[in-house]
N, CA, C, O and CB atoms as a CASP TS submission, in Angstrom:
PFRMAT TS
TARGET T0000
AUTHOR 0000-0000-0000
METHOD Language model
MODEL 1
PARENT N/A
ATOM      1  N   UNK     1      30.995 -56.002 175.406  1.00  0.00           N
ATOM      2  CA  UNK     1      30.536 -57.084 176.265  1.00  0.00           C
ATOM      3  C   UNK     1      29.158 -57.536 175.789  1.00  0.00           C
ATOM      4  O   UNK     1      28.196 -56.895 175.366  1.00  0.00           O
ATOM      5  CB  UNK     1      30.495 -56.638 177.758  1.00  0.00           C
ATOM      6  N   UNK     2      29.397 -59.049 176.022  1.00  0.00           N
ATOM      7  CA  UNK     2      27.867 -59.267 175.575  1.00  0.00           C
ATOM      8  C   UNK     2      26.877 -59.309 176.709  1.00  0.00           C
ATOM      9  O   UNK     2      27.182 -59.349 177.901  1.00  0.00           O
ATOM     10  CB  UNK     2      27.687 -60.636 174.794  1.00  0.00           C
ATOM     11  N   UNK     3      25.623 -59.297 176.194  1.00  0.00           N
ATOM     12  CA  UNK     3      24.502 -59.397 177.372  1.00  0.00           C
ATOM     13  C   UNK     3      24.457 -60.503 178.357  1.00  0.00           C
ATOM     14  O   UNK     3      24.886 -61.593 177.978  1.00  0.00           O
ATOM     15  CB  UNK     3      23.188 -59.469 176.788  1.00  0.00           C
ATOM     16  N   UNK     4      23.941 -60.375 179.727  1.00  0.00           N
ATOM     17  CA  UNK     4      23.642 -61.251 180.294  1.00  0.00           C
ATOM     18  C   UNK     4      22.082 -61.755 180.651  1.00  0.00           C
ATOM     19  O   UNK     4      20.994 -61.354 180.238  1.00  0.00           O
ATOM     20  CB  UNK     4      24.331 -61.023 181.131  1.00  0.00           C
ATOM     21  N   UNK     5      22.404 -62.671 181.476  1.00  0.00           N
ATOM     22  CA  UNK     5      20.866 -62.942 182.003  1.00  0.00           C
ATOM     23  C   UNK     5      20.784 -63.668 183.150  1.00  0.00           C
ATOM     24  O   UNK     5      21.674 -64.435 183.517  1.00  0.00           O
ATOM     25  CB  UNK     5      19.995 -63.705 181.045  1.00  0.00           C
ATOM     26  N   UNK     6      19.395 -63.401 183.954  1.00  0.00           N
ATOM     27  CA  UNK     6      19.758 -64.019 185.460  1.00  0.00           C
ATOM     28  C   UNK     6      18.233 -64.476 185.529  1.00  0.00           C
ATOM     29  O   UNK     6      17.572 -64.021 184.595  1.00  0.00           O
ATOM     30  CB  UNK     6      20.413 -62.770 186.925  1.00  0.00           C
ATOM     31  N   UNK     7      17.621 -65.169 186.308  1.00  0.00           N
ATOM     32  CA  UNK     7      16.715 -66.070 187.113  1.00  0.00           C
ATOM     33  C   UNK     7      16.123 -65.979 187.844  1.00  0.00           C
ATOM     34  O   UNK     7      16.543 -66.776 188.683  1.00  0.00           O
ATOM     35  CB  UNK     7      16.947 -66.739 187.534  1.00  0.00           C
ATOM     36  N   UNK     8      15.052 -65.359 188.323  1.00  0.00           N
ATOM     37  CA  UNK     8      14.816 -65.498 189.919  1.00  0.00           C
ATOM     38  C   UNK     8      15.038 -66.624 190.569  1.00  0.00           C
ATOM     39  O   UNK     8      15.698 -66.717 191.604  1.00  0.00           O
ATOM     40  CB  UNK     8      13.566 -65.265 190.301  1.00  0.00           C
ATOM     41  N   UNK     9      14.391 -67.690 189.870  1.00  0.00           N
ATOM     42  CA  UNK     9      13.887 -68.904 190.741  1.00  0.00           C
ATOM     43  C   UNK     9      15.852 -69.524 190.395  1.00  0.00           C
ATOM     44  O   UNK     9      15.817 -70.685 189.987  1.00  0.00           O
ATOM     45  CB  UNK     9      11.979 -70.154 189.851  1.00  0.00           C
ATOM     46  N   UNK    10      16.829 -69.163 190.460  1.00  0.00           N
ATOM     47  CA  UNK    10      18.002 -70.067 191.262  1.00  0.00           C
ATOM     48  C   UNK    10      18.593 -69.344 191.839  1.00  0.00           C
ATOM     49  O   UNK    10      19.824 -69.313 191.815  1.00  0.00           O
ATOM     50  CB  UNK    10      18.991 -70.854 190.600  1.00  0.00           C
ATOM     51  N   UNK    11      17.568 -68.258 192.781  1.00  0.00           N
ATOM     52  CA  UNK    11      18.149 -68.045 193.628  1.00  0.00           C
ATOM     53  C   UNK    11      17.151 -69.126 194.985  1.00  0.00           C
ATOM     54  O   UNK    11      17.476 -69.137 196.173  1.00  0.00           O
ATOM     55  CB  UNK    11      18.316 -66.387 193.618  1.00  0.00           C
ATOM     56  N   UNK    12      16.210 -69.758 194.526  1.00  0.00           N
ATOM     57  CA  UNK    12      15.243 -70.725 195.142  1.00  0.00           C
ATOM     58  C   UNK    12      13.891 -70.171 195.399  1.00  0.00           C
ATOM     59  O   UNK    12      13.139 -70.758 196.177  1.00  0.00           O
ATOM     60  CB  UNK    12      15.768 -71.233 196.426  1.00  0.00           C
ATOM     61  N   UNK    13      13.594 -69.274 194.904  1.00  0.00           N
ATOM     62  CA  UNK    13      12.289 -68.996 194.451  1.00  0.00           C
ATOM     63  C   UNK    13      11.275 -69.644 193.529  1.00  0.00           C
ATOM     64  O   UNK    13      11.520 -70.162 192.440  1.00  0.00           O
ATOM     65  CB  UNK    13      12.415 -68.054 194.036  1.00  0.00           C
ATOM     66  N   UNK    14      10.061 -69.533 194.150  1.00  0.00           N
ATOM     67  CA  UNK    14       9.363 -70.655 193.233  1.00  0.00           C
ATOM     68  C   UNK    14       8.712 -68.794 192.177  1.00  0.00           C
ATOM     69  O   UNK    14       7.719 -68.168 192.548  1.00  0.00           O
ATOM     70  CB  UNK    14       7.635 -72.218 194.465  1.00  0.00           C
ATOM     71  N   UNK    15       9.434 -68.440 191.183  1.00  0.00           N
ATOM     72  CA  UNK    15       9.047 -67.154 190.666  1.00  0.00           C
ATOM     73  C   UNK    15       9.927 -67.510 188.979  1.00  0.00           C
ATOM     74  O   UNK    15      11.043 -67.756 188.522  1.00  0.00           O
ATOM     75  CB  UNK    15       9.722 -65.586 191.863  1.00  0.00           C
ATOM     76  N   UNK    16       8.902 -67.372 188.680  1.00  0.00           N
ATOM     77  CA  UNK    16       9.481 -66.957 186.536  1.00  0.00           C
ATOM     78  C   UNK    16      10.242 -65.918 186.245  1.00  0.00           C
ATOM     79  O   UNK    16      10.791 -65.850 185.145  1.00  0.00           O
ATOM     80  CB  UNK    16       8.170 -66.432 185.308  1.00  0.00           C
ATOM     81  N   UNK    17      10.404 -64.846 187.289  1.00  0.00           N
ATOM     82  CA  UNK    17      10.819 -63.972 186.876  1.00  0.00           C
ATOM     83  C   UNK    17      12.230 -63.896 186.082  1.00  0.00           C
ATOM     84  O   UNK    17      13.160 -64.655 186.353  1.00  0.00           O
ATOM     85  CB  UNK    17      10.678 -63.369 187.770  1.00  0.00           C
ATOM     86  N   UNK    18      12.289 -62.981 185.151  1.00  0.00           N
ATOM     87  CA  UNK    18      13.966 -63.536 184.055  1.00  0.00           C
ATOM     88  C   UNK    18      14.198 -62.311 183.262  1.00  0.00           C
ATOM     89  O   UNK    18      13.387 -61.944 182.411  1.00  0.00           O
ATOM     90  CB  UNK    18      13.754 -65.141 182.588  1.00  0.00           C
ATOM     91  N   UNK    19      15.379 -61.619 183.545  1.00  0.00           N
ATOM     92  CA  UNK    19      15.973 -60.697 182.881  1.00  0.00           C
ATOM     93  C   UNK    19      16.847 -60.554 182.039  1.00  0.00           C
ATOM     94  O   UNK    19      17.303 -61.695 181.964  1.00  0.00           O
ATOM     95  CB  UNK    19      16.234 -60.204 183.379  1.00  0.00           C
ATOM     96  N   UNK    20      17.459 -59.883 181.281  1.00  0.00           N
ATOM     97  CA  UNK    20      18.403 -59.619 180.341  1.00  0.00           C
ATOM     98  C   UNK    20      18.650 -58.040 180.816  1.00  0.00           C
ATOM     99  O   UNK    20      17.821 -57.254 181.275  1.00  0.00           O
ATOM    100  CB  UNK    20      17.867 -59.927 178.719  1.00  0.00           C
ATOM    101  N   UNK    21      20.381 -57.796 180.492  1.00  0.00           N
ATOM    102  CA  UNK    21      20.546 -56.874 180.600  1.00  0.00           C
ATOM    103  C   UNK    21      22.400 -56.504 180.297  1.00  0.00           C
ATOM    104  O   UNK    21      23.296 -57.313 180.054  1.00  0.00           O
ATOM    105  CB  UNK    21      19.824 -56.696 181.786  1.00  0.00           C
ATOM    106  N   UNK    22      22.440 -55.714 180.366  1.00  0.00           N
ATOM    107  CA  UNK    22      23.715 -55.176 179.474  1.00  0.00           C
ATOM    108  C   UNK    22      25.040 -55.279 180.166  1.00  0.00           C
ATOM    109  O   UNK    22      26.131 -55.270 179.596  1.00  0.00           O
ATOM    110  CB  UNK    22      23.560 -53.612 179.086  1.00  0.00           C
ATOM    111  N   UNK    23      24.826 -55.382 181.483  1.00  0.00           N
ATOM    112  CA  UNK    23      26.186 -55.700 182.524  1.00  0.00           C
ATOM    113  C   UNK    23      25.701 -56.498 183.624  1.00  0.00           C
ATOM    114  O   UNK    23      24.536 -56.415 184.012  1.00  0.00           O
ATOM    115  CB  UNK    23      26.940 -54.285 183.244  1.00  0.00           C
ATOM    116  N   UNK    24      26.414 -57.140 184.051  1.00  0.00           N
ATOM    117  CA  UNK    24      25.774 -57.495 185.549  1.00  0.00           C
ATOM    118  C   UNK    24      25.792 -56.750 186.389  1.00  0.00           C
ATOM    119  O   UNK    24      24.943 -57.044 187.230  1.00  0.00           O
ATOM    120  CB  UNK    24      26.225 -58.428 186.218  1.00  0.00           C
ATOM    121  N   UNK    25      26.601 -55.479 186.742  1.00  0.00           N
ATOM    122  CA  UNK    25      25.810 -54.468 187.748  1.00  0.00           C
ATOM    123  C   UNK    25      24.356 -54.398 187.428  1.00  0.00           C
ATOM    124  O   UNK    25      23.605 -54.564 188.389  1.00  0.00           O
ATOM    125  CB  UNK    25      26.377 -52.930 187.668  1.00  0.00           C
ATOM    126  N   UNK    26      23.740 -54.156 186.101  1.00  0.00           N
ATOM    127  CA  UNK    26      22.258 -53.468 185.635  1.00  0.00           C
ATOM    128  C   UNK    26      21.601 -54.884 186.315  1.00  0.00           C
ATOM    129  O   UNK    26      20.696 -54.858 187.149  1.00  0.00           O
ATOM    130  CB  UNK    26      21.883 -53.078 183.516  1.00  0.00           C
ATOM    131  N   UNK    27      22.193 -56.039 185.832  1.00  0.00           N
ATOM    132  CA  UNK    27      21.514 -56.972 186.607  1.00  0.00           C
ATOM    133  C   UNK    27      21.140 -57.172 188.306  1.00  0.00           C
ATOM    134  O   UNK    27      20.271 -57.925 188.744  1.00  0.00           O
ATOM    135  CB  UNK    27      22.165 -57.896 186.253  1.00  0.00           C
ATOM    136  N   UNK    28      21.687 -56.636 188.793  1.00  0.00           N
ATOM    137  CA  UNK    28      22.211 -56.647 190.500  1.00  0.00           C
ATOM    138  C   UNK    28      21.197 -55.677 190.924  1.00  0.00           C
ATOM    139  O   UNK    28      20.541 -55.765 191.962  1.00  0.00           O
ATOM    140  CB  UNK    28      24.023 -56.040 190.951  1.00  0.00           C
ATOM    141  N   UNK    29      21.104 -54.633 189.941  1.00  0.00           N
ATOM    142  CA  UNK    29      20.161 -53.181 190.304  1.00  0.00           C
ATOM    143  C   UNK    29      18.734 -53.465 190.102  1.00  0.00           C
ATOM    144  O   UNK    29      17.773 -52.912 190.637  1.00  0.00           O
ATOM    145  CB  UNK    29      20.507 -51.789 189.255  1.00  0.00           C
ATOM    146  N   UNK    30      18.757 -54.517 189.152  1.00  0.00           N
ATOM    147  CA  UNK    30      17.353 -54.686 188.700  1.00  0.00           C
ATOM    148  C   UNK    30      16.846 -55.526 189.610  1.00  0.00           C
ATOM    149  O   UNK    30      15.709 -55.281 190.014  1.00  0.00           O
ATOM    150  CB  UNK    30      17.140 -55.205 187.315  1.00  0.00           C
ATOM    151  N   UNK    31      17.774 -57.044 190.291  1.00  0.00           N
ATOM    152  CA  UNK    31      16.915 -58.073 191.168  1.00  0.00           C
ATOM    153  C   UNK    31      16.998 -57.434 192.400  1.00  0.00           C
ATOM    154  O   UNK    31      16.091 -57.725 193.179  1.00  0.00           O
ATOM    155  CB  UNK    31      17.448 -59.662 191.269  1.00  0.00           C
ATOM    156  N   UNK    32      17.602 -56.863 192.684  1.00  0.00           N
ATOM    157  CA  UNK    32      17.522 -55.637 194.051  1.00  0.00           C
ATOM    158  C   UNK    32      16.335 -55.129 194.245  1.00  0.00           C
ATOM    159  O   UNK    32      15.856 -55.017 195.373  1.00  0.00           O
ATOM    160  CB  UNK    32      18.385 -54.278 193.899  1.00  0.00           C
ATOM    161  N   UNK    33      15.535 -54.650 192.818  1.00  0.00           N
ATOM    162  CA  UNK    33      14.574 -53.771 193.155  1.00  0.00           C
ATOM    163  C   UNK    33      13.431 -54.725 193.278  1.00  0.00           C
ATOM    164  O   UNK    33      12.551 -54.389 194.070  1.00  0.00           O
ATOM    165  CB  UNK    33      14.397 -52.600 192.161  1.00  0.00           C
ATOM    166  N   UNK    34      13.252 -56.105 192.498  1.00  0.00           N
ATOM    167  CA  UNK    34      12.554 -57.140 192.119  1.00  0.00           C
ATOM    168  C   UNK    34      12.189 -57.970 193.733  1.00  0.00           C
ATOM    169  O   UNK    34      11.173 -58.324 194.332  1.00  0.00           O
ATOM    170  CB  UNK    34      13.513 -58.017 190.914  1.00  0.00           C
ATOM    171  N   UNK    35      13.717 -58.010 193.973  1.00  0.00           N
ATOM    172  CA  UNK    35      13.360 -58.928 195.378  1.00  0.00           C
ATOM    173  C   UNK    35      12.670 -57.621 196.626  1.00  0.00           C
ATOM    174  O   UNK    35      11.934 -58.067 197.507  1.00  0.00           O
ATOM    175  CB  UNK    35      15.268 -59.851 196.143  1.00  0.00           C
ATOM    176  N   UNK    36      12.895 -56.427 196.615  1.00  0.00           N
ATOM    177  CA  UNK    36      12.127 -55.572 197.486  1.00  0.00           C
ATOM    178  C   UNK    36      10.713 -55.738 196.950  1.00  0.00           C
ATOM    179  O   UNK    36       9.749 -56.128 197.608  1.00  0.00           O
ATOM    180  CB  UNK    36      12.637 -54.039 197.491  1.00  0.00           C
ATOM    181  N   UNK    37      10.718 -55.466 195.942  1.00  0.00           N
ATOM    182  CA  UNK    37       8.587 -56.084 195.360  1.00  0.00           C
ATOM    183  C   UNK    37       8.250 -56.878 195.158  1.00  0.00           C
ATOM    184  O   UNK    37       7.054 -56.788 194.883  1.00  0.00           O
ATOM    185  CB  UNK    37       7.756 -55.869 194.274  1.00  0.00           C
ATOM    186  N   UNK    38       8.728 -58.093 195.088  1.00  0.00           N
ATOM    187  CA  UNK    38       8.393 -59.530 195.055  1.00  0.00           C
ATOM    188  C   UNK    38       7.959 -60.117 195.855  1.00  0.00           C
ATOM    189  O   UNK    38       6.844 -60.598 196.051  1.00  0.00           O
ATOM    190  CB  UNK    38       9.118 -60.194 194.851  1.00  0.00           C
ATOM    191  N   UNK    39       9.414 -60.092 196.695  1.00  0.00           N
ATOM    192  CA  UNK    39       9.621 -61.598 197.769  1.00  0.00           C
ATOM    193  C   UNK    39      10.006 -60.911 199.216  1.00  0.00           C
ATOM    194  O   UNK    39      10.598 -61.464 200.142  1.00  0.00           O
ATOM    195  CB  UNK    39      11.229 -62.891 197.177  1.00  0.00           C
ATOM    196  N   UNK    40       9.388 -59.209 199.150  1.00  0.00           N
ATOM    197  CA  UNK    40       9.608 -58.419 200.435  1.00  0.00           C
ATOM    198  C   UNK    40      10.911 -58.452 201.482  1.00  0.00           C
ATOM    199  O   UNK    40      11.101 -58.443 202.698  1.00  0.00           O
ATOM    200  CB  UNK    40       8.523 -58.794 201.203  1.00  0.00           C
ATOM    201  N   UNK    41      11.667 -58.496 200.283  1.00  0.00           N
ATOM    202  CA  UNK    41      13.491 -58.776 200.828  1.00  0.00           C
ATOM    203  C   UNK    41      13.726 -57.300 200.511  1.00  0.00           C
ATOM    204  O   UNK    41      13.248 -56.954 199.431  1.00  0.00           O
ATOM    205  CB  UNK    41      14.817 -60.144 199.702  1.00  0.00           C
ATOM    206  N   UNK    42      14.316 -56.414 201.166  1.00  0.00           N
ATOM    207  CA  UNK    42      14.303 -55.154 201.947  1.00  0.00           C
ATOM    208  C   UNK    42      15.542 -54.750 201.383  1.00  0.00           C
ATOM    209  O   UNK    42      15.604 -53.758 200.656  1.00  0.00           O
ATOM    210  CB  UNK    42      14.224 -55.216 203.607  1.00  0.00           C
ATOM    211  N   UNK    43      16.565 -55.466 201.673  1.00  0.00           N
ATOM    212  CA  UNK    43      17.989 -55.286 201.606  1.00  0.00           C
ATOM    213  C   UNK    43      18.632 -56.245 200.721  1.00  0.00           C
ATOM    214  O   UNK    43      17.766 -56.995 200.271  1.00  0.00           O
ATOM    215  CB  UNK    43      18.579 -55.375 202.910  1.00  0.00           C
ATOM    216  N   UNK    44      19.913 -56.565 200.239  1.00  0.00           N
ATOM    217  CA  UNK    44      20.373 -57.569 199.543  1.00  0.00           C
ATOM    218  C   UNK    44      21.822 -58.147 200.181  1.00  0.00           C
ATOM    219  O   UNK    44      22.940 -57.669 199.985  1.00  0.00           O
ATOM    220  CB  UNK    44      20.458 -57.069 198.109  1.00  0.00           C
ATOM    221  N   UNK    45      21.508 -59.197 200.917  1.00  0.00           N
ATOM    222  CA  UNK    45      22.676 -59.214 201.912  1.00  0.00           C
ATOM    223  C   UNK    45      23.971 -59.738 201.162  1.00  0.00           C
ATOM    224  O   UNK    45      23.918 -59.593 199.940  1.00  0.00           O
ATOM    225  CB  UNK    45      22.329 -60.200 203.227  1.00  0.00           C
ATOM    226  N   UNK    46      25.182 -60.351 201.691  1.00  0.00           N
ATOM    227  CA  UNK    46      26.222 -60.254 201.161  1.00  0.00           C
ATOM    228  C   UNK    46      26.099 -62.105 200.328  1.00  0.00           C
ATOM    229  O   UNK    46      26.583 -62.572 199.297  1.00  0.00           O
ATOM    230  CB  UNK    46      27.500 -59.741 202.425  1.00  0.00           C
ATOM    231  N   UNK    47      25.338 -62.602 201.262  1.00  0.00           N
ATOM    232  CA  UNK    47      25.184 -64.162 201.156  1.00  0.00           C
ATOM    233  C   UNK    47      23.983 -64.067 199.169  1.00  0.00           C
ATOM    234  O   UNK    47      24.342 -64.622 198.130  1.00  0.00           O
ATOM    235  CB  UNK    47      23.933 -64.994 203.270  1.00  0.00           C
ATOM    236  N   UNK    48      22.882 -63.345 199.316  1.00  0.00           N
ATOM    237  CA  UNK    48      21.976 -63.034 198.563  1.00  0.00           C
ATOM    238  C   UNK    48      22.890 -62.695 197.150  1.00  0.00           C
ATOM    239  O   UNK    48      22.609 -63.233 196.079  1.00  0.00           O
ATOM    240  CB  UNK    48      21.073 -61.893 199.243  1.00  0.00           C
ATOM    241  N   UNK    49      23.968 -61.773 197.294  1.00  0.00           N
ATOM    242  CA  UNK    49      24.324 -60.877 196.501  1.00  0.00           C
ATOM    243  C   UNK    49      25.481 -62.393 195.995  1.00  0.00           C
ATOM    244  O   UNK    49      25.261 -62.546 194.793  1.00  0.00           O
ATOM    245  CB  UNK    49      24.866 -59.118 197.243  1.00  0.00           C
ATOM    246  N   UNK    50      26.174 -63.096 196.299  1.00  0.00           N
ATOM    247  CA  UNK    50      27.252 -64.198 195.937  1.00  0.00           C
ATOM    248  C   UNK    50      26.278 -64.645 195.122  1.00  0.00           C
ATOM    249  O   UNK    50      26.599 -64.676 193.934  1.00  0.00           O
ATOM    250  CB  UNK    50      27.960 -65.299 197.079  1.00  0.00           C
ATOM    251  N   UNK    51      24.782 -65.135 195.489  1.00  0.00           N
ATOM    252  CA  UNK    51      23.987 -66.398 194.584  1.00  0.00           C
ATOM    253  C   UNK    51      23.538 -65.446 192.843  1.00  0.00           C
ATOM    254  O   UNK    51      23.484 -65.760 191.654  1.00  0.00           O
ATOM    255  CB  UNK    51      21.995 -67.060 195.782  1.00  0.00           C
ATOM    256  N   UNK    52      23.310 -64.214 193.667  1.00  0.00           N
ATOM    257  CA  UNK    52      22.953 -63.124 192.341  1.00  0.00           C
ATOM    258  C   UNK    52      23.781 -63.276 191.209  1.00  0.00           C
ATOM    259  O   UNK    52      23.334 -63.631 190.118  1.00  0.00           O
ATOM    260  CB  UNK    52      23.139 -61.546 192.695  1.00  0.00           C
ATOM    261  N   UNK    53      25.383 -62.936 191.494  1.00  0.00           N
ATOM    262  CA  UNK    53      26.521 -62.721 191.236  1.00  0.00           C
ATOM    263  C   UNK    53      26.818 -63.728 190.244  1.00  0.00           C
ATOM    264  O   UNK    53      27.089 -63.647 189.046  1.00  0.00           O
ATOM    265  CB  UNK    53      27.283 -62.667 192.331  1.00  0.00           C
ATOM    266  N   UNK    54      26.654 -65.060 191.344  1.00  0.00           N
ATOM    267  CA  UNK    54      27.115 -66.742 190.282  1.00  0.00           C
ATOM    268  C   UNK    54      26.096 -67.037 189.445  1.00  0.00           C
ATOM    269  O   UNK    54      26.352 -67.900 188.606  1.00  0.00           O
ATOM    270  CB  UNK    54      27.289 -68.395 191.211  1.00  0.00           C
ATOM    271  N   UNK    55      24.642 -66.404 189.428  1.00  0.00           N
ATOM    272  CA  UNK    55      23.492 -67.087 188.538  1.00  0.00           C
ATOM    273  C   UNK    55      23.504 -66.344 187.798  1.00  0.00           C
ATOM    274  O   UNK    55      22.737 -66.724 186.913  1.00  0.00           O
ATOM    275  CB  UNK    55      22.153 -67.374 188.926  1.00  0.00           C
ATOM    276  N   UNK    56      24.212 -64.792 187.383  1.00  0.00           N
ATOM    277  CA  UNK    56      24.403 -64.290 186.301  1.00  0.00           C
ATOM    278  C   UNK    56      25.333 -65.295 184.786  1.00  0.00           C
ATOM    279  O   UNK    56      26.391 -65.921 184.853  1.00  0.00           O
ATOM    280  CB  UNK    56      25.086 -63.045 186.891  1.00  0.00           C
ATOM    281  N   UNK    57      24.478 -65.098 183.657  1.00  0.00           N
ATOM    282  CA  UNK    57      25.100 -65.801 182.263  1.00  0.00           C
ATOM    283  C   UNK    57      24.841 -65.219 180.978  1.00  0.00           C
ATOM    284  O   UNK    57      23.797 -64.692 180.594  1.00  0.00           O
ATOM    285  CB  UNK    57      24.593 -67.192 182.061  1.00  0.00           C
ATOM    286  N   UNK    58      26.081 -65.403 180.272  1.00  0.00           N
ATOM    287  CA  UNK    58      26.084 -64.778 179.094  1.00  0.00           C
ATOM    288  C   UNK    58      24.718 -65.306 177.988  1.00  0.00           C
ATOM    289  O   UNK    58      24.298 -66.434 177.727  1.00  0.00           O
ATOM    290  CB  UNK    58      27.589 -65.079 178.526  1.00  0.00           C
ATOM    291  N   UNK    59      24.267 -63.868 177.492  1.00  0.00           N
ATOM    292  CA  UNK    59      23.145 -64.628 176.688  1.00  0.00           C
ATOM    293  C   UNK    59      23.369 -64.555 174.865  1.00  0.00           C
ATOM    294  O   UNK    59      22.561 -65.109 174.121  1.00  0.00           O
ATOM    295  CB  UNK    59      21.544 -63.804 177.165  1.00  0.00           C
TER
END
């Protein structure tokens, strides 16, 4: 599989933040931990986790 990559800011954050990573689970684990230290989002709800999910792309 090839790598992906995801966005902060489409999930509507005004944030640069931008990852790469080897699956989209690693991706999911990583803005999980990003949005708890960022943007003081605690949890990753089911609505949060769909926009995560679709803004993941092959890089």
């Amino acid at each position: 599989m090839s790598a992906v990559a995801f966005e902060c800011k489409s999930l509507g954050f005004s944030c640069e933040w931008a990852l790469r990573a080897d699956t989209p689970r690693e991706v999911v684990d990583r803005v999980r931990d990003h949005l708890r230290c960022a943007h003081n989002t605690p949890e990753l709800s089911a609505e949060i986790l769909r926009k995560v999910e679709s803004a993941i792309h092959p890089v």
